[in-house]
CHARMM internal coordinates of N, CA and C (Angstrom, degrees):
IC EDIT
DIST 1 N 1 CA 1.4513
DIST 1 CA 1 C 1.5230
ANGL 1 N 1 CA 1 C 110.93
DIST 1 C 2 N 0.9913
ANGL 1 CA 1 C 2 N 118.30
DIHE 1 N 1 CA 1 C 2 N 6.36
DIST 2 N 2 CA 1.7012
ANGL 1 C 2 N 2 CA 127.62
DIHE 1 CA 1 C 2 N 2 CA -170.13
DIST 2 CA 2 C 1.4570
ANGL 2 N 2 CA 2 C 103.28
DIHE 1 C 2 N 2 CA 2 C -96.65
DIST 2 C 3 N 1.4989
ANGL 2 CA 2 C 3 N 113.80
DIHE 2 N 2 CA 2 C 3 N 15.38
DIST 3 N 3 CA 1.7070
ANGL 2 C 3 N 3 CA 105.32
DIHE 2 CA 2 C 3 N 3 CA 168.51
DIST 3 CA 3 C 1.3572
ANGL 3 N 3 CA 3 C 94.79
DIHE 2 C 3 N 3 CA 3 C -140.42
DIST 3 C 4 N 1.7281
ANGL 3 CA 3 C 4 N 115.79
DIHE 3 N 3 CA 3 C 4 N 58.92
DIST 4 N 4 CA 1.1588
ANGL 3 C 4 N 4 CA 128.77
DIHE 3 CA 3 C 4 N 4 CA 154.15
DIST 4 CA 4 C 1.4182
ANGL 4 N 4 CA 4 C 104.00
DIHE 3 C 4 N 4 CA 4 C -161.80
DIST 4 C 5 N 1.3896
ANGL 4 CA 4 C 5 N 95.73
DIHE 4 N 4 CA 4 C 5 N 161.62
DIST 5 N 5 CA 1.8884
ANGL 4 C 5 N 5 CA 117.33
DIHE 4 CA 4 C 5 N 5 CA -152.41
DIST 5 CA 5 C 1.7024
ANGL 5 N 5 CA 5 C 103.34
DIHE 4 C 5 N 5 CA 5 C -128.95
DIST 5 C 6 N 1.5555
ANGL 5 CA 5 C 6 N 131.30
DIHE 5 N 5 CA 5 C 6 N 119.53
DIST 6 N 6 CA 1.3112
ANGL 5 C 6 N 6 CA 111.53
DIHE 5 CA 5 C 6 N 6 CA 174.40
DIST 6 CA 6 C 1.3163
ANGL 6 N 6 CA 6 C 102.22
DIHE 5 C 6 N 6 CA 6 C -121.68
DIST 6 C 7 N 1.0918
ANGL 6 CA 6 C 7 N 117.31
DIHE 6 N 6 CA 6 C 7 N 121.68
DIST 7 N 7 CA 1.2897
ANGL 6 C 7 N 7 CA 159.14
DIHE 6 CA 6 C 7 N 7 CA -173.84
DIST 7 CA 7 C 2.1490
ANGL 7 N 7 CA 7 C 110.95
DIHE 6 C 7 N 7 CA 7 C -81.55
DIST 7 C 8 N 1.1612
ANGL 7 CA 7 C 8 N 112.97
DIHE 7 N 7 CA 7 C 8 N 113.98
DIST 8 N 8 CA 1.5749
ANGL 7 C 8 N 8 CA 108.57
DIHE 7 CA 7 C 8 N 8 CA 163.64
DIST 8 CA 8 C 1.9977
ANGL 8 N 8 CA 8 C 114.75
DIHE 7 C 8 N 8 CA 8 C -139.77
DIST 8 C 9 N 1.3991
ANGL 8 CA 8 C 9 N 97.82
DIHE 8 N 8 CA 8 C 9 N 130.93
DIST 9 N 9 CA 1.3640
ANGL 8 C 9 N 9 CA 118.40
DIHE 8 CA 8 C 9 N 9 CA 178.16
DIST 9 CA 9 C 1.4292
ANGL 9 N 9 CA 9 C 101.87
DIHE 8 C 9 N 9 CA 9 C -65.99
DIST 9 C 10 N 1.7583
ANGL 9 CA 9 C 10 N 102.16
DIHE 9 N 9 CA 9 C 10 N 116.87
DIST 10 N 10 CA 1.7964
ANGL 9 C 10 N 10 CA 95.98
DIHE 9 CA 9 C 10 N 10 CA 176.67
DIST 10 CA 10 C 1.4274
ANGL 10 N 10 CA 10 C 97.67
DIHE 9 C 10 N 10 CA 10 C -103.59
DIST 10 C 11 N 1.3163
ANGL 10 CA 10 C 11 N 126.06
DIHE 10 N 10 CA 10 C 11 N -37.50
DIST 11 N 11 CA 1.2587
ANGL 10 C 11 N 11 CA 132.55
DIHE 10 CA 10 C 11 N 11 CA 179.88
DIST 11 CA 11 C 1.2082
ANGL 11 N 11 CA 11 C 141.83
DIHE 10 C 11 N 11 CA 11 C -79.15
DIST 11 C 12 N 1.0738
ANGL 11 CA 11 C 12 N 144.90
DIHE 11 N 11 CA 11 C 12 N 157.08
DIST 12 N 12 CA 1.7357
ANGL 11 C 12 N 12 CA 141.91
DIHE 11 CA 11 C 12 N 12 CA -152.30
DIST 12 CA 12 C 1.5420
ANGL 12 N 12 CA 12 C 88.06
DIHE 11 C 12 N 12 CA 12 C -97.47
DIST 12 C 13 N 1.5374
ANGL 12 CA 12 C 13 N 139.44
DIHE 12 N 12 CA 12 C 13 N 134.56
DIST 13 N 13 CA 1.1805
ANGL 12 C 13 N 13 CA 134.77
DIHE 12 CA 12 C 13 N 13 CA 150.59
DIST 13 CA 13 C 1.5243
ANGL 13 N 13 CA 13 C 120.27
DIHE 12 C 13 N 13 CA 13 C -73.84
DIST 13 C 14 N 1.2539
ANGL 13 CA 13 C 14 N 123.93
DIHE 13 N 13 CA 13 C 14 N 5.64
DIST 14 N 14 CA 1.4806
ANGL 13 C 14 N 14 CA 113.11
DIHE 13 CA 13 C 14 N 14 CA -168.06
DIST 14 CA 14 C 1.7857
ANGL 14 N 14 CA 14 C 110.03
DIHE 13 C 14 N 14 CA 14 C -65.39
DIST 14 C 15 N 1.1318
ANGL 14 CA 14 C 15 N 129.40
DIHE 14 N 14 CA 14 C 15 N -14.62
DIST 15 N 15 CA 1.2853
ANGL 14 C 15 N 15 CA 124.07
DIHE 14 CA 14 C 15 N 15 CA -140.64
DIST 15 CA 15 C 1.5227
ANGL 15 N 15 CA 15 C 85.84
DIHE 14 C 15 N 15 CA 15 C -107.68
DIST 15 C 16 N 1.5634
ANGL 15 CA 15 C 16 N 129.12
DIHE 15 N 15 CA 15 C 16 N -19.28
DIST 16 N 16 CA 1.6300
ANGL 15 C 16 N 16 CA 141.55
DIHE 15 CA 15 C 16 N 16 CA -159.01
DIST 16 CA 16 C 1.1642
ANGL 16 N 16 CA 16 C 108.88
DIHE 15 C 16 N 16 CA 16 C -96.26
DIST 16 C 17 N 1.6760
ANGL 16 CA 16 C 17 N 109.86
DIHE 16 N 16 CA 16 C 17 N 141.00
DIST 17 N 17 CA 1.4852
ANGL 16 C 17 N 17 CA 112.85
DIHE 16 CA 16 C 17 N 17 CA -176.88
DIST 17 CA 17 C 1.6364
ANGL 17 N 17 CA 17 C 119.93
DIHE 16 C 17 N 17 CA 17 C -66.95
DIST 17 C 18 N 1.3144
ANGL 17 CA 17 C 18 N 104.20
DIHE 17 N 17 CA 17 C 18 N 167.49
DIST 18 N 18 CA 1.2616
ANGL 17 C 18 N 18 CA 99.68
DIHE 17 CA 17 C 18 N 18 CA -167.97
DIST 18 CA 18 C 1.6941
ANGL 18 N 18 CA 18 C 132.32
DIHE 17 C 18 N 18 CA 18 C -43.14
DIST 18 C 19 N 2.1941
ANGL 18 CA 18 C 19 N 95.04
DIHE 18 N 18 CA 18 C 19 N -45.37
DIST 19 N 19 CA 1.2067
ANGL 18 C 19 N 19 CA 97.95
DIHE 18 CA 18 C 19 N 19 CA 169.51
DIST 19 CA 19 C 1.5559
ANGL 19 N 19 CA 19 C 135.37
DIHE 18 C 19 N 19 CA 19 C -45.08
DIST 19 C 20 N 2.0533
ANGL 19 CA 19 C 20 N 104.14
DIHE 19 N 19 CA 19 C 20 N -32.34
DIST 20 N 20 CA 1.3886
ANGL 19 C 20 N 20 CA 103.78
DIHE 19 CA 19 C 20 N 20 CA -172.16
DIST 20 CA 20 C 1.7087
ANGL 20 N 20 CA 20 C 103.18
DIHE 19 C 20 N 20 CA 20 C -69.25
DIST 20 C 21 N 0.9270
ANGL 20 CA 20 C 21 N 103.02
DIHE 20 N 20 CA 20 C 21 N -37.46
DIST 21 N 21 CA 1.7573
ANGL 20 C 21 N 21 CA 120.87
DIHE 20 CA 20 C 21 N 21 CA -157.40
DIST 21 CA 21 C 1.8821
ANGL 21 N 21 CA 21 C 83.92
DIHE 20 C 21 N 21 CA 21 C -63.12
DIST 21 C 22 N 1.3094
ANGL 21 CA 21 C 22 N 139.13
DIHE 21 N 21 CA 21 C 22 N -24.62
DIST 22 N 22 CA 1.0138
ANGL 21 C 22 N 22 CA 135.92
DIHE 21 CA 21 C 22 N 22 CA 169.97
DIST 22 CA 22 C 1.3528
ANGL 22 N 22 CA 22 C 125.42
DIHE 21 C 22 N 22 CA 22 C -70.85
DIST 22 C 23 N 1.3146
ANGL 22 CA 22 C 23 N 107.42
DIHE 22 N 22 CA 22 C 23 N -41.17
DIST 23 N 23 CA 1.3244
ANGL 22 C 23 N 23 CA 133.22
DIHE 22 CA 22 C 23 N 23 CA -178.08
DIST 23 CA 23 C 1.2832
ANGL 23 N 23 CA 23 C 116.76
DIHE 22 C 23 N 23 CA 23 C -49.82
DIST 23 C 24 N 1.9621
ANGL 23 CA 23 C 24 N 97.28
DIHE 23 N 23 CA 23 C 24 N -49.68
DIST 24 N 24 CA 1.6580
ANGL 23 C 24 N 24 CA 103.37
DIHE 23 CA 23 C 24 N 24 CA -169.99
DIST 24 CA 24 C 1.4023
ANGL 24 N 24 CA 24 C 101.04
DIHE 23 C 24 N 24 CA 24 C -90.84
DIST 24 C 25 N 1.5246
ANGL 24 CA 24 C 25 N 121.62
DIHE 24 N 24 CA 24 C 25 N -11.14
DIST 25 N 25 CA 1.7945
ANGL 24 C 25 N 25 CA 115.07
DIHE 24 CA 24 C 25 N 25 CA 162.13
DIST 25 CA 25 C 1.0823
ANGL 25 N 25 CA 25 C 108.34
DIHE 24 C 25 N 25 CA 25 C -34.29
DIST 25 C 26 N 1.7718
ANGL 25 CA 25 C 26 N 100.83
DIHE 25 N 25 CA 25 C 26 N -76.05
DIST 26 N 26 CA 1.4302
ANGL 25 C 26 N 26 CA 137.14
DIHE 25 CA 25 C 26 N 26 CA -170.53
DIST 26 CA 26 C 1.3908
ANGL 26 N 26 CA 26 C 105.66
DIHE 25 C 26 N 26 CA 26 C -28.02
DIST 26 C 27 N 1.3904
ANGL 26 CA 26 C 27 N 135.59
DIHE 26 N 26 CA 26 C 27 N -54.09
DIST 27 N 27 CA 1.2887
ANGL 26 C 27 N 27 CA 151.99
DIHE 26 CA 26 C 27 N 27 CA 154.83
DIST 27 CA 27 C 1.6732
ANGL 27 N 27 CA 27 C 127.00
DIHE 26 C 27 N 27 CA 27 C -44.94
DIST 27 C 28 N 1.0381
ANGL 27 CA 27 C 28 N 116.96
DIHE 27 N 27 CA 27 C 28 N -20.69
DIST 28 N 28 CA 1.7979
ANGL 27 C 28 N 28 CA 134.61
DIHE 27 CA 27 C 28 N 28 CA 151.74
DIST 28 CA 28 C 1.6379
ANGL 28 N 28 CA 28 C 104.40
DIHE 27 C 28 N 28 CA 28 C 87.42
DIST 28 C 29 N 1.6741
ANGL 28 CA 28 C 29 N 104.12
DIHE 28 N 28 CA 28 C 29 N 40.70
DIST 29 N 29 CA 1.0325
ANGL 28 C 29 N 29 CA 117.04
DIHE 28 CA 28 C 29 N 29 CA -161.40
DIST 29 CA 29 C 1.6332
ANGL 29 N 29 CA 29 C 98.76
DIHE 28 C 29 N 29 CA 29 C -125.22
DIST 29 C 30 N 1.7108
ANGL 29 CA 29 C 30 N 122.53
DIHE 29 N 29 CA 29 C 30 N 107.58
DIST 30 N 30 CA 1.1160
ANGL 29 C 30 N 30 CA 127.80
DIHE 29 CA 29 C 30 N 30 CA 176.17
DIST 30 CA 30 C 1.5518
ANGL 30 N 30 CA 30 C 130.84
DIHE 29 C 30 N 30 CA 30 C -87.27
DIST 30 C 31 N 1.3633
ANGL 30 CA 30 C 31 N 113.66
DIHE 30 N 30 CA 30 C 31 N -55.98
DIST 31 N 31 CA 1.7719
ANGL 30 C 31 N 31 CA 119.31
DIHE 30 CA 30 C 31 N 31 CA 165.00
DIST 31 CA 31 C 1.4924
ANGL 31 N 31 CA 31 C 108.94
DIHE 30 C 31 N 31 CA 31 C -126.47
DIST 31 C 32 N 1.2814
ANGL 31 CA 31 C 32 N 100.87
DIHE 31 N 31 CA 31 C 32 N -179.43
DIST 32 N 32 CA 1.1340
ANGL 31 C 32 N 32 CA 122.74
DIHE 31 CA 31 C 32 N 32 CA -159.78
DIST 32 CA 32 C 1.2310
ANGL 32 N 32 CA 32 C 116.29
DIHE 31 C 32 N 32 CA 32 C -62.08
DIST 32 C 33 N 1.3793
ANGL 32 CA 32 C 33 N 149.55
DIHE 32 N 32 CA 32 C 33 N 94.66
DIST 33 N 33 CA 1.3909
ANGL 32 C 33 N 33 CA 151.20
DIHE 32 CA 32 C 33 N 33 CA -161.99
DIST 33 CA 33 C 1.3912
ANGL 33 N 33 CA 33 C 118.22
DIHE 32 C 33 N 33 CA 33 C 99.04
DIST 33 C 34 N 0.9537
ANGL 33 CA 33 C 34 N 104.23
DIHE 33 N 33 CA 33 C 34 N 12.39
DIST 34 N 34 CA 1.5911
ANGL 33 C 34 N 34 CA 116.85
DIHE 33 CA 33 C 34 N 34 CA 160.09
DIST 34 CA 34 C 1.0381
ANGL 34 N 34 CA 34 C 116.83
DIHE 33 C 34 N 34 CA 34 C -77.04
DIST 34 C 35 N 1.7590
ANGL 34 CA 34 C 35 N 111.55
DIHE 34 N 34 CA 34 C 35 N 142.64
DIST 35 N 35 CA 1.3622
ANGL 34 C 35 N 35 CA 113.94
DIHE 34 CA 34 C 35 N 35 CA -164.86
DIST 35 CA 35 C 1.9558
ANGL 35 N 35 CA 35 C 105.40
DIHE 34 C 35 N 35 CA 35 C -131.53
DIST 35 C 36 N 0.8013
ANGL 35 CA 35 C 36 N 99.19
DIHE 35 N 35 CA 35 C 36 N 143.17
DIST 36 N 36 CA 1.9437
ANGL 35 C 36 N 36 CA 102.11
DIHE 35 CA 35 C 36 N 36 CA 178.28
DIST 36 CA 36 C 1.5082
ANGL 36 N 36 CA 36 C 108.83
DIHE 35 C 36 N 36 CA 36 C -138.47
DIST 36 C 37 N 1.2709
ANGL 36 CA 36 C 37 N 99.44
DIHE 36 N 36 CA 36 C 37 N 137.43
DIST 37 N 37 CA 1.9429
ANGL 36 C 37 N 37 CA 106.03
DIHE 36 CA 36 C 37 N 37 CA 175.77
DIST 37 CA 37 C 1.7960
ANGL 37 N 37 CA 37 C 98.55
DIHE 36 C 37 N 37 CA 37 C -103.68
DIST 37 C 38 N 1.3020
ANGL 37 CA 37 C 38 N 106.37
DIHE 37 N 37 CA 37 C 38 N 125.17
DIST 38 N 38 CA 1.4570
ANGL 37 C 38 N 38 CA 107.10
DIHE 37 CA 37 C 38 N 38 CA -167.93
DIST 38 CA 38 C 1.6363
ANGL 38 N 38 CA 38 C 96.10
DIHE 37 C 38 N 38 CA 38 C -106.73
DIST 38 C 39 N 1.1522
ANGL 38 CA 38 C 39 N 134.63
DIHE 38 N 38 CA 38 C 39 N -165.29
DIST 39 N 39 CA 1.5027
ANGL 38 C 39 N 39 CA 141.72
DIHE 38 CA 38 C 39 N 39 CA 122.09
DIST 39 CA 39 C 1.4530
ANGL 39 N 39 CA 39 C 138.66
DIHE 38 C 39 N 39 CA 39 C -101.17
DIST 39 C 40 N 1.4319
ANGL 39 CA 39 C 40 N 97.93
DIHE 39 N 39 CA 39 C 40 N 117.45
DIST 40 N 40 CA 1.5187
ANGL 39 C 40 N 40 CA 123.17
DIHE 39 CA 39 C 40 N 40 CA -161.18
DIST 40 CA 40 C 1.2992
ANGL 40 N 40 CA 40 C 111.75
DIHE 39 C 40 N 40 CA 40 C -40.42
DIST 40 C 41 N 1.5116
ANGL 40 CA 40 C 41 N 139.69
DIHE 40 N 40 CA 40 C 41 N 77.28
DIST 41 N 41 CA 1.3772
ANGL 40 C 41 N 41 CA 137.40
DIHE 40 CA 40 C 41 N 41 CA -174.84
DIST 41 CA 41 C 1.7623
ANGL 41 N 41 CA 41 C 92.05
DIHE 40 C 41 N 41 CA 41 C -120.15
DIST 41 C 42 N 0.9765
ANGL 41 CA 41 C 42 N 107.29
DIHE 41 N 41 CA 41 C 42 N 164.22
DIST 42 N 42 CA 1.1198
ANGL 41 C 42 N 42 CA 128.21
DIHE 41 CA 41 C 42 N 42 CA -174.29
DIST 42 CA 42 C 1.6327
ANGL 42 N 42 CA 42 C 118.18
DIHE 41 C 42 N 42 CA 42 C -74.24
DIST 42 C 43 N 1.1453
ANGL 42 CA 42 C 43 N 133.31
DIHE 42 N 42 CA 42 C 43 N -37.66
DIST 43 N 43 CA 1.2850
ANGL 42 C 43 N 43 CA 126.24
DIHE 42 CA 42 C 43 N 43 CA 142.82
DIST 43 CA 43 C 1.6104
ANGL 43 N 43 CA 43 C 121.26
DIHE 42 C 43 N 43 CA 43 C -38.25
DIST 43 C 44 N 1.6316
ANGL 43 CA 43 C 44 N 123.24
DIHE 43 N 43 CA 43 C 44 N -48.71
DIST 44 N 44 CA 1.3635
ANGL 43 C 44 N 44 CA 112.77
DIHE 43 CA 43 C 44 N 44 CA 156.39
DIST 44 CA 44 C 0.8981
ANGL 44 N 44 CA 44 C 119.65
DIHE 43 C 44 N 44 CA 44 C -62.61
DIST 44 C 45 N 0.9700
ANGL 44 CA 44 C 45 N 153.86
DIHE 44 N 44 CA 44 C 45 N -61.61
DIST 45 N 45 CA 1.5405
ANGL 44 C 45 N 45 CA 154.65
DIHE 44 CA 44 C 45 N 45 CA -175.92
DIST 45 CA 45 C 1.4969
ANGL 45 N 45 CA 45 C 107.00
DIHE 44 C 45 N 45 CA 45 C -43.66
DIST 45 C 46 N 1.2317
ANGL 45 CA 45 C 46 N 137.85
DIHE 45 N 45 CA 45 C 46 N -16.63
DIST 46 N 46 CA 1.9249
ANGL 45 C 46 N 46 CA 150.74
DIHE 45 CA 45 C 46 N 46 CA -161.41
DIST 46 CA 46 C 1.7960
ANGL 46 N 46 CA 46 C 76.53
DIHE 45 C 46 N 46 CA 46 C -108.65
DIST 46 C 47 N 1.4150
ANGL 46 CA 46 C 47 N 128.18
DIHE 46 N 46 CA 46 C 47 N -67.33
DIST 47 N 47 CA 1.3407
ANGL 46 C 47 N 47 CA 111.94
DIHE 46 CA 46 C 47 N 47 CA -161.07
DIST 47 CA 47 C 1.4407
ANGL 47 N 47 CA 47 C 109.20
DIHE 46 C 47 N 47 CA 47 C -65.85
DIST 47 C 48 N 1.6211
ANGL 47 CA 47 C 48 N 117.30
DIHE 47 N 47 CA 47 C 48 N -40.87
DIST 48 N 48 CA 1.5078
ANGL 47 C 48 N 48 CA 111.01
DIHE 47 CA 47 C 48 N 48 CA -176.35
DIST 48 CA 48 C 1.7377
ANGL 48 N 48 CA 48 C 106.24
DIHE 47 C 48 N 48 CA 48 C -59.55
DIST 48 C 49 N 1.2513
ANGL 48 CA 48 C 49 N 103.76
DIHE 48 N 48 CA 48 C 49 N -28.03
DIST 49 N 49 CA 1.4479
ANGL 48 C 49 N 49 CA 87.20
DIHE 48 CA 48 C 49 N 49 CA -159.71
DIST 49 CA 49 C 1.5072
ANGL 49 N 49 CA 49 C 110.58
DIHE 48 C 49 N 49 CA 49 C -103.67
DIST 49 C 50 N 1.5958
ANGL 49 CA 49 C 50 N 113.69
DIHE 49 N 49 CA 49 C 50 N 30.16
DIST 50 N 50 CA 1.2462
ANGL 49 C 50 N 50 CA 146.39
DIHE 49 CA 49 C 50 N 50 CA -178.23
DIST 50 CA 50 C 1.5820
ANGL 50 N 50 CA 50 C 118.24
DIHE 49 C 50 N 50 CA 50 C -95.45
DIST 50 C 51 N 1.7420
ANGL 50 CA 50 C 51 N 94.67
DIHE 50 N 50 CA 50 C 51 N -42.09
DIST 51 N 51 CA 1.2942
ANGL 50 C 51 N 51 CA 120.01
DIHE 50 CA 50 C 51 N 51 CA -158.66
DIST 51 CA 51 C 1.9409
ANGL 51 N 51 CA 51 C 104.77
DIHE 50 C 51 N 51 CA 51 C -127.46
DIST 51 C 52 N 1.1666
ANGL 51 CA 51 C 52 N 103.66
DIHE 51 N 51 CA 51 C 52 N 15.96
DIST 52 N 52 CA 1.6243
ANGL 51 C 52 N 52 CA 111.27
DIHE 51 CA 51 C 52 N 52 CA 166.66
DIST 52 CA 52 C 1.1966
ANGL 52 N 52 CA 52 C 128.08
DIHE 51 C 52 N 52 CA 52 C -38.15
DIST 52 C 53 N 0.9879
ANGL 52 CA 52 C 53 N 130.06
DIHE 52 N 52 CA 52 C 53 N -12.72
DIST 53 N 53 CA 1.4107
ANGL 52 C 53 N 53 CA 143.67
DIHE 52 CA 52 C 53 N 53 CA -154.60
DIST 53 CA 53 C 1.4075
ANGL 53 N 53 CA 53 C 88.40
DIHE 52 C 53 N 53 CA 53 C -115.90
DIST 53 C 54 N 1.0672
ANGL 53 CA 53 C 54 N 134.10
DIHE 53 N 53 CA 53 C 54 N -56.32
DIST 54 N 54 CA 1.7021
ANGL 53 C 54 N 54 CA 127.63
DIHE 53 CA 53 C 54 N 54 CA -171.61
DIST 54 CA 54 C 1.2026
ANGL 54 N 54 CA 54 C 102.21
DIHE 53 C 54 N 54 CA 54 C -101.04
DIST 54 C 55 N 1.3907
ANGL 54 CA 54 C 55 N 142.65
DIHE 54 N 54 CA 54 C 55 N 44.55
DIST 55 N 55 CA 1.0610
ANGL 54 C 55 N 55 CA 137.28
DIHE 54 CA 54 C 55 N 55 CA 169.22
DIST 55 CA 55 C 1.3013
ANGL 55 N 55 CA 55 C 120.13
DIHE 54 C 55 N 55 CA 55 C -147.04
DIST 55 C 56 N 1.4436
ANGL 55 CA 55 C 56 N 136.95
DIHE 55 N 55 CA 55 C 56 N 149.38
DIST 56 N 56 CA 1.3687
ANGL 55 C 56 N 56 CA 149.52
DIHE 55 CA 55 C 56 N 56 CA -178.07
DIST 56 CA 56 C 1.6564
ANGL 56 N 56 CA 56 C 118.95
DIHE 55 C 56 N 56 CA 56 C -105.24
DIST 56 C 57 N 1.2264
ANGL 56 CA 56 C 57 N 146.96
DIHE 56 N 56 CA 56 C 57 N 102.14
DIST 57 N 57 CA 1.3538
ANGL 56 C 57 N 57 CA 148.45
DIHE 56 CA 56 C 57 N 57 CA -169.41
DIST 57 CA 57 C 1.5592
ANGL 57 N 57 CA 57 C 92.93
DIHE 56 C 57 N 57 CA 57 C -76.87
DIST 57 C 58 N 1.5266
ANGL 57 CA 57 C 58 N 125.02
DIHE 57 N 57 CA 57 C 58 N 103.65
DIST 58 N 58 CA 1.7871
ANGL 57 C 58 N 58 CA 119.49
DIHE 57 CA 57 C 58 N 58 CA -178.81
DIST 58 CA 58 C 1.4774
ANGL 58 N 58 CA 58 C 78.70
DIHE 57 C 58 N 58 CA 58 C -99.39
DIST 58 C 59 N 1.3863
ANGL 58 CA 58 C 59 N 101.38
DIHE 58 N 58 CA 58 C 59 N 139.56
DIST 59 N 59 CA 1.6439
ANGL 58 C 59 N 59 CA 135.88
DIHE 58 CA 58 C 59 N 59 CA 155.28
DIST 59 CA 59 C 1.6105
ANGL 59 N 59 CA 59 C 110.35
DIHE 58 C 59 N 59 CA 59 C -66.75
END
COOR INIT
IC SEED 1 N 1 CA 1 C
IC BUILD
């Protein structure tokens, strides 16, 4: 399970420019407390760690 990443939206995107609001698409992440198990590649890891601030790393 260590080549997957779960990811949860704590924050509201309305206030973020377009690119972010893309970003957290890009991430398969729609409202607020939504959660997605991705696989840990390095392109995710550039968006999560892009978008840190609105995001939760769930164990």
């Amino acid at each position: 399970m260590s080549n997957q990443i779960t990811v949860k939206l704590k924050r509201s995107v309305i206030g973020c420019t377009d690119k972010q609001k893309a970003t957290i698409r890009g991430l398969g992440l729609r409202r607020i407390n939504h959660t997605k198990t991705l696989e840990n590649t390095p392109s995710v890891r550039g968006m999560v760690k892009a978008m840190i601030q609105w995001l939760e790393i769930v164990k």
